[in-house]
N, C-alpha and C positions, 0 to 999 in steps of 0.2 A: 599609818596613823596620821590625825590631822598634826602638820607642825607649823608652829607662827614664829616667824625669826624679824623682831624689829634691829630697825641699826638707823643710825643718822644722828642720833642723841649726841651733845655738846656743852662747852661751856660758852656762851655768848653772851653779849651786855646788854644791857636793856635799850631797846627799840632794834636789835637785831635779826635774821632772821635764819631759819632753819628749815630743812626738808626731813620729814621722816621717811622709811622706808619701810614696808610689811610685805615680806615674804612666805607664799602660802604653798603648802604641799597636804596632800593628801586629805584635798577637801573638792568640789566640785565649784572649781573659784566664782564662775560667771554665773552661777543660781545662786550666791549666796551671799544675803548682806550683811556687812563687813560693820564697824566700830573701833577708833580710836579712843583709849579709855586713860587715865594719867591717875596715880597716887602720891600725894605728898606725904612729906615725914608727917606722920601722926593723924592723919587723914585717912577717911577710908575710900576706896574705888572710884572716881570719878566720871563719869563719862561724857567726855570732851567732842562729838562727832560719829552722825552716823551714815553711812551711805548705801543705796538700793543695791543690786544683783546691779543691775544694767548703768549705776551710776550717772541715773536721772533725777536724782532727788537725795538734796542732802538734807543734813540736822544737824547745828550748832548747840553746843551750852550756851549760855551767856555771855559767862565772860569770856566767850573766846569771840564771839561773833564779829567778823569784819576785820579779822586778823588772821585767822587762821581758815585754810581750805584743804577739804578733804577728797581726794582722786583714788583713783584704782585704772589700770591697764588692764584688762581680762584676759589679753595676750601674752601675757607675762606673770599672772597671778599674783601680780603687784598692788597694794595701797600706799596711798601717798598722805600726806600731810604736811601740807604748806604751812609753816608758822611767821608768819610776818608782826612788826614793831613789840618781841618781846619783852614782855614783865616779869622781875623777880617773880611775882604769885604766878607765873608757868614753872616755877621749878617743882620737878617733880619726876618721876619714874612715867615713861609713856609706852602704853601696851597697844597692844592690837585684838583683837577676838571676833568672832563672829559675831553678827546681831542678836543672839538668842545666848552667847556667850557660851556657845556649844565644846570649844576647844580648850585645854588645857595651858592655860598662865601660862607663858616664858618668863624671859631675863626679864622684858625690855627691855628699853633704853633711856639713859640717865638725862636729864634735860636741865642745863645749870643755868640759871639768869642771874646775871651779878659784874658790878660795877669792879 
């Protein structure tokens, strides 16, 4: 079955920076594009980044744009997420999913900004 395991999540201060990590099994990783998606308390679903099968073309939110980059390994079934100069307003739960949001929600991972 498809399973997505994020991990990287932290607590760091504001303008610090963080890597996420998305671990993919039981999915066809290198045909399939990927999304990092973040929930804050009382917010619903957000989707922060999207990236192609071949990881030639990405897609920022706003407010992350020029801060945050989003990668994948196809070798390793890897996505990545750069988060550089972070904001308390990136706190939040950060997921992984397919682009079509095909896979079943995990934990994620918990992402703290705070002084």
């Amino acid at each position: 079955q498809v399973q997505l395991v994020e991990s990287g999540g932290a607590l760091v201060q504001p303008g610090g920076s963080l890597r996420l990590s998305c671990a993919a099994s039981g999915v066809i990783f290198s045909f399939t594009r990927m999304a990092w998606y973040r929930q804050a308390p009382g917010k619903q679903r957000e989707l922060v980044a999207t990236i192609t099968a071949a990881g030639d073309i990405t897609n920022y939110a706003d407010s992350v744009k020029g801060r945050f980059t989003i990668s994948r390994d196809n070798a390793r079934n890897t996505m990545y997420l750069q988060m550089n100069n972070l904001k308390p307003e990136d706190t939040a739960v950060y997921y992984c999913n397919t682009g079509r949001e095909s896979a079943n929600w995990g934990q994620g991972t918990q992402v703290t900004v705070s002084s």
